[in-house]
N, C-alpha and C positions, 0 to 999 in steps of 0.2 A: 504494500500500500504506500504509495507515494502521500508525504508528509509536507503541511505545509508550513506548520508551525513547532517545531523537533525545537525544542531551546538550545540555542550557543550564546554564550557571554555577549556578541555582537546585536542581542536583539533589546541589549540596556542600552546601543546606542551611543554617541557622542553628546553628549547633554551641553560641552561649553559650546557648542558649533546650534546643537538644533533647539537651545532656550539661553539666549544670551542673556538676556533680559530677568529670566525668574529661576534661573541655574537648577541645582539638581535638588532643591527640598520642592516639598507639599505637604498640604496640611492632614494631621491623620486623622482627620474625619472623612476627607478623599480614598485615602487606603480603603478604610473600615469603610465608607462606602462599595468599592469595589468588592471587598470581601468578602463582604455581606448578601451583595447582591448576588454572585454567583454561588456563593452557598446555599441560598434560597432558590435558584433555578435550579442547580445539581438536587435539591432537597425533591422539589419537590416532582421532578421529573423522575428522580432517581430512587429513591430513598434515606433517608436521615442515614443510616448504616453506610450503604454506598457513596454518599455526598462526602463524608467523615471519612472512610478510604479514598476516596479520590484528593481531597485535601492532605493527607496523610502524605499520600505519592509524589504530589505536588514539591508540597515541604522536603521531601527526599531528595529531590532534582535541585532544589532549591541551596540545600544544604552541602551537598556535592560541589555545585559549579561555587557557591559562599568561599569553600574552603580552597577549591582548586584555585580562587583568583585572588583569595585576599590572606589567606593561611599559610601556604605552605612555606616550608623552610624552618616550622619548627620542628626542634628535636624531643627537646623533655617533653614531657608534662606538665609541666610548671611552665615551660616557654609558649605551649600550647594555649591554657586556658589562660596567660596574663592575653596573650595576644587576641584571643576568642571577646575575653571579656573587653577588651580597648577596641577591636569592630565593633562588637556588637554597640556600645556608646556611640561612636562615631558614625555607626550606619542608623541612631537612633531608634534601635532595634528593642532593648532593653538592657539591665544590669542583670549581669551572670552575676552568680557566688555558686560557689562548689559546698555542698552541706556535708556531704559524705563522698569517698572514693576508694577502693580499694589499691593495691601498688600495683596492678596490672591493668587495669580503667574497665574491668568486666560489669562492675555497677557501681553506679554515682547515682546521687542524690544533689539535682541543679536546684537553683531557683533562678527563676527570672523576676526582676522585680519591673514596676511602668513597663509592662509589654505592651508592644504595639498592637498586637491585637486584644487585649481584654481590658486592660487597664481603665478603670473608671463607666467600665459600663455596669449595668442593672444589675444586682444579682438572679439569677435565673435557674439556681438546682442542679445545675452541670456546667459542667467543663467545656471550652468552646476553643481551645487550643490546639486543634489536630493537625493544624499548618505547622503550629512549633515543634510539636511531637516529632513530626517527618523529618524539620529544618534538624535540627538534634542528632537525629537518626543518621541523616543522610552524613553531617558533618564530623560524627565518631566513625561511621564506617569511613568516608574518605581518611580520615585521621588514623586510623588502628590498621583498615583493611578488612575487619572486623563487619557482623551484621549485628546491627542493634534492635532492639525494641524500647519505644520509647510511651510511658503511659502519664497522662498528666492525672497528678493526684490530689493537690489544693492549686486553686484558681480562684481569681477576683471575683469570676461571678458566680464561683461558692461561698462567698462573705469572707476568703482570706484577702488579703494584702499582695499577696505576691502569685506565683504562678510556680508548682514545685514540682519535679518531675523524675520521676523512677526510670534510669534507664539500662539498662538488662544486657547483658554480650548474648544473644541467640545462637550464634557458631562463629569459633575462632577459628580463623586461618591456619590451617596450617603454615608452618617455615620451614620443615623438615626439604 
């Protein structure tokens, strides 16, 4: 099947050349517009379940090409997340902190705190962070080589504060 829209880093575009004038911010009511709204057509076209995987997938891709263009070159762990957590500010994404880790990064316990997507909305009985889940996901496997699962387990619009997330090694790579 011929693909018309397959993501490569070149579809972020040149932004000083094609917005001289309003550069590379917008307002995150814009995002979370957009976000919103295609998770209410995946929703309801799809199903709430499938909407949630498909957002998930997203975040995977997302989190991959994150690391491949703004990550790599770290060695430690420590070089890893200082560096994770200074994008993620800098792409106004949220504040990492590491709450737990074990010495081979098989599970951690993240928080995200001001996530761009949850932060300051309603509370609503669930979790609405299946973008971040994947974004996580995608950017330990690019990091380890590793496949992760990533489960959000307190979120804003469960009445926490921050957004905390269980993330799991599913199967390690062999290096043999």
């Amino acid at each position: 099947m011929e693909r018309k829209y397959q993501f490569d880093w070149s579809l972020i575009g040149d932004l000083t050349e094609g917005r001289p004038n309003l550069g590379n911010t917008t307002r995150v009511e814009v995002y979370r517009l957009m976000q919103f709204t295609f998770r209410d057509v995946l929703e309801r076209r799809y199903g709430t379940e499938k909407a949630d995987e498909l957002f998930y997938e997203a975040g995977q891709i997302a989190g991959e090409e994150f690391f491949a263009q703004l990550l790599t070159g770290t060695k430690s762990f420590g070089d890893f997340v200082r560096t994770l957590q200074n994008r993620l500010i800098e792409y106004g994404i949220g504040v990492l902190r590491v709450e737990e880790a074990d010495s081979d990064a098989k599970a951690l316990v993240l928080t995200v705190g001001e996530d761009l997507d949850c932060s300051g909305l309603p509370e609503l009985d669930y979790e609405v962070c299946k973008y971040d889940e994947g974004f996580i996901s995608g950017i330990m496997q690019a990091y380890t080589g590793n496949t992760y699962q990533v489960k959000e387990v307190d979120c804003w619009c469960t009445g926490d504060r921050t957004c905390r997330f269980d993330v799991k090694i599913l199967e390690k790579i062999d290096e043999s």
